[in-house]
C-alpha positions, 0 to 999 in steps of 0.5 A: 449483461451491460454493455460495459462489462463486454469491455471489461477484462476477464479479471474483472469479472465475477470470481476472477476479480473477487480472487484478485481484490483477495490477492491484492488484500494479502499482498498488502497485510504481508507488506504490513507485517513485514512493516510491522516488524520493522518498526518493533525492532526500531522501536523496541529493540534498541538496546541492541545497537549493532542491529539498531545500525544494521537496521537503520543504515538498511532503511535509510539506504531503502528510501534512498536518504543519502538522496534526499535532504528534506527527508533526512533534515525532517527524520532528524528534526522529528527524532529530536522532538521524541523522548530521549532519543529512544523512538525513532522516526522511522520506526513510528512511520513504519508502524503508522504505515503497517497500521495503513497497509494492514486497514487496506489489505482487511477492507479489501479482502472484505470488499469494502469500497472505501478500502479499495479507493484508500489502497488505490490512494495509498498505493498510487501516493507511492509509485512516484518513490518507487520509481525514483528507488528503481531509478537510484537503485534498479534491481529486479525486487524494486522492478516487481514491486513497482509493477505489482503496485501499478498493477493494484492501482490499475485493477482497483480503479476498474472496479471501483469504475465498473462497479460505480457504473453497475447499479446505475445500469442494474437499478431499473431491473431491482424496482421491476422485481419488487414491484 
């Protein structure tokens, strides 16, 4: 056992930490599906213009839009460009970061390292937002999200640490045994 693992919690070793990174994959691809089918409802269920006001006036107040110009001048200039007013922006952002969550969450549970350093990239991009929502609106869902997320970005960047350390240390040990 190398030196470094005798620091390393439990979590991070052996199946425990596979367990974890599968968690972490499914937590993010259920995140993707619900993304998923808040832009299929933006996007294609606008005949429908009760639900379509129900479902934006819910958005806008979930990424705080009455809090922030920028955003609302560049969601507004970005439905203007579209077709006819038919998209909507925040449809296509949902489905572009359901397509995200759903790479990260796939390769993660595969173990692929580019998926773990793109989730912890993804993930940490994110906490500053969610913590100006718990800020604007603290409530306790915001609260676990917040901590899952810190939590994610936490665990993948001591494995991808302890791994990246790991074939240094087990690299003599594999010319040895073909040698």
């Amino acid at each position: 056992m190398s030196h470094a693992a005798h620091h390393d919690p439990a979590i991070l070793q052996g199946a425990r930490r596979v367990r974890y990174l599968k968690l972490i994959a499914l937590f993010k691809i259920f995140k993707g599906v619900l993304l998923l089918l808040l832009s299929v409802s933006l996007l294609f269920l606008n005949a429908r213009t009760g639900w379509m006001d129900a479902l934006w006036s819910w958005t806008a107040d979930q990424i705080l839009l009455e809090h922030s110009r920028a955003v609302m001048y560049l969601l507004h200039k970005l439905q203007a460009v579209l077709a006819g007013g038919a998209l909507h922006a925040t449809g296509l952002l949902a489905l572009f970061y359901s397509v995200v969550l759903f790479t990260e969450g796939i390769g993660v549970y595969m173990q692929q390292r580019w998926a773990e350093l793109l989730m912890i990239c993804a993930t940490a991009g994110l906490i500053p937002i969610e913590v100006r929502h718990l800020w604007h609106r603290p409530g306790l869902v915001s609260a676990l999200i917040l901590l899952a997320n810190c939590f994610i970005v936490w665990f993948l960047y001591r494995v991808l640490k302890r791994d990246k350390a790991k074939p240094h240390v087990e690299q003599p040990r594999e010319l040895v045994e073909t040698v």
